[in-house]
C-alpha beads as a LAMMPS data file, in Angstrom:
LAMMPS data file: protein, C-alpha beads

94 atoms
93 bonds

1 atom types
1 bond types

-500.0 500.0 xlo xhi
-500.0 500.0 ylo yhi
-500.0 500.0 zlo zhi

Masses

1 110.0

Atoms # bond

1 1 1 47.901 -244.956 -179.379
2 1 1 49.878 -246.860 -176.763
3 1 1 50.859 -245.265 -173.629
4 1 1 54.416 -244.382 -173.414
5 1 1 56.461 -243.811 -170.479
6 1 1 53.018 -242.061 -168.742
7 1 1 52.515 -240.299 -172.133
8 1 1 49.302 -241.007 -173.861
9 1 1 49.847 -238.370 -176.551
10 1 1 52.247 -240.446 -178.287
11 1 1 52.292 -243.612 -180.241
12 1 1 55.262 -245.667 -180.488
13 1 1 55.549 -245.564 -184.471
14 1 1 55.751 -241.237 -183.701
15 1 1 59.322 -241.574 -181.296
16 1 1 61.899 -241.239 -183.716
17 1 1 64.713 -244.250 -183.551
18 1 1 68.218 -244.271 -185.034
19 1 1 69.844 -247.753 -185.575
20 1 1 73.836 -248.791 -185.692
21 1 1 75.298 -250.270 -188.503
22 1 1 74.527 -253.483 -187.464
23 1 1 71.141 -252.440 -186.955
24 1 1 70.586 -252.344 -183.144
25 1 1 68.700 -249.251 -181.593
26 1 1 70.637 -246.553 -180.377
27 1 1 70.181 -245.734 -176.885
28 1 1 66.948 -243.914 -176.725
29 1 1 65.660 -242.665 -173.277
30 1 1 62.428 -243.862 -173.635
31 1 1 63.018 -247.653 -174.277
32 1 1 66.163 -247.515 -172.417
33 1 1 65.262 -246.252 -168.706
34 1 1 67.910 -248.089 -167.335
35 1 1 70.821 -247.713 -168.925
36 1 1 73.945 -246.826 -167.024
37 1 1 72.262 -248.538 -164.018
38 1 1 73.783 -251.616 -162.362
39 1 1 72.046 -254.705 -163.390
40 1 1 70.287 -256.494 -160.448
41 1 1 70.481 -259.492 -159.602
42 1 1 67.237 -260.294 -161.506
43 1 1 68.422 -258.534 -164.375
44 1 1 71.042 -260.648 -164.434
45 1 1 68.304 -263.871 -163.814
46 1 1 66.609 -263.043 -166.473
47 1 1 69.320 -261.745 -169.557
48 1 1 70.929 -265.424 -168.537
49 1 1 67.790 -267.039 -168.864
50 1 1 65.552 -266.255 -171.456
51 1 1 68.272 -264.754 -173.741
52 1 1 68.441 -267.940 -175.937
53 1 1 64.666 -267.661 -175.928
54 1 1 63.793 -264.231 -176.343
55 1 1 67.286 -262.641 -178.265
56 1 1 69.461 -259.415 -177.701
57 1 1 66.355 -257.283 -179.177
58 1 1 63.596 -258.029 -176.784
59 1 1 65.835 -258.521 -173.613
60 1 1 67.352 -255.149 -174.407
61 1 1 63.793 -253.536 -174.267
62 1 1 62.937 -255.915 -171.481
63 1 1 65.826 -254.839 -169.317
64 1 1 65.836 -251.195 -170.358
65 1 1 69.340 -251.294 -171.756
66 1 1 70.699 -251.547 -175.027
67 1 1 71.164 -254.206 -177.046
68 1 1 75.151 -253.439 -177.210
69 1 1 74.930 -253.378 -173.123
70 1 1 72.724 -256.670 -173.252
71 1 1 76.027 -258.442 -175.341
72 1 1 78.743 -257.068 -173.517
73 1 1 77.210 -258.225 -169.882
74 1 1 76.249 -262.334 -171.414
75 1 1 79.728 -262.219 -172.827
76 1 1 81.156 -260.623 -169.573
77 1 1 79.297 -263.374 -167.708
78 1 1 80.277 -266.388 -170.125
79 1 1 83.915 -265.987 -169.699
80 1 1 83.729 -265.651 -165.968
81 1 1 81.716 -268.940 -165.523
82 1 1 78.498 -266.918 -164.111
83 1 1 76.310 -267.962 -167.226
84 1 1 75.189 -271.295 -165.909
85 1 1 74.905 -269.872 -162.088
86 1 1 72.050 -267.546 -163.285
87 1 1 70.126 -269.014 -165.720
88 1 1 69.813 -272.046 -162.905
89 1 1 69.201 -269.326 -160.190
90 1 1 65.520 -269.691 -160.246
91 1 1 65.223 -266.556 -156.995
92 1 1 63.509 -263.915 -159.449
93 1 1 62.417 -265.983 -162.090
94 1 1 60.937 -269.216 -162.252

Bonds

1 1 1 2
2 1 2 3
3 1 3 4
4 1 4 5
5 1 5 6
6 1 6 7
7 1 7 8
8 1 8 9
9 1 9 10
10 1 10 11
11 1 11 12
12 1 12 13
13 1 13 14
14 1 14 15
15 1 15 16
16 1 16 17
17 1 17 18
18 1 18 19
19 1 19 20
20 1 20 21
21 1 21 22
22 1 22 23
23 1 23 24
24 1 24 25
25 1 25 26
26 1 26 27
27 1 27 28
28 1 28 29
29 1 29 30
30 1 30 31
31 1 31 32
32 1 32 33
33 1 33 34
34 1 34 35
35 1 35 36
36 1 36 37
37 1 37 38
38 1 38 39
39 1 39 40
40 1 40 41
41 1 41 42
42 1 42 43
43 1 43 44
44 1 44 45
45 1 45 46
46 1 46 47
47 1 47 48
48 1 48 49
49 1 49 50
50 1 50 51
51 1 51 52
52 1 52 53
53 1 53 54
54 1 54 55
55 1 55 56
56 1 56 57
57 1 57 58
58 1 58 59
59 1 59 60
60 1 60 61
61 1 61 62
62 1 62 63
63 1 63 64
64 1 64 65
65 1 65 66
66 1 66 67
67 1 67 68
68 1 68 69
69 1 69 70
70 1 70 71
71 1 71 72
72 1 72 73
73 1 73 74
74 1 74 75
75 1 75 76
76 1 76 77
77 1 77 78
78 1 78 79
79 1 79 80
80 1 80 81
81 1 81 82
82 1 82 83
83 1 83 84
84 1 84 85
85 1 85 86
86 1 86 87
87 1 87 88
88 1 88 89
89 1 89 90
90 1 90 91
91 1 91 92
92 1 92 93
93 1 93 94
């Protein structure tokens, strides 16, 4: 069993998940801690710069947001021109 959250009683195949249409988790508060939180500034490091590595699905989990959040801030970011300033950043995230 893998610990979740500071519960060992649990395995992560037991918390029940629902998935869009498109298949991307539904906000669940256990793999998405953060969500309705600002990003950071290293939030913001790291979605910009490991998002072509890593994808939507593990930065989402990463990050504690969803996956629909995760889009909507790179695309946010793209068409102001912010992209390129933090995936370069290199402060949180080397």
């Amino acid at each position: 069993m893998a610990q979740i959250r500071g519960r060992e009683d649990i395995s992560v195949d037991e918390i029940p998940v629902e998935y869009d249409r498109w298949g991307r988790m539904k906000y669940h508060p256990e793999f998405h801690h953060n969500q309705g939180k600002p990003f950071t500034e290293s939030d913001l490091e790291y979605l910009c710069k490991f998002y072509e590595i890593d994808g939507p699905k593990s930065i989402s989990l990463a990050l504690g947001k969803t996956e629909h959040t995760i889009r909507t801030k790179l695309n946010q970011l793209k068409k102001r021109g912010l992209f390129e300033y933090y995936k370069n950043l290199n402060k949180h995230w080397v």
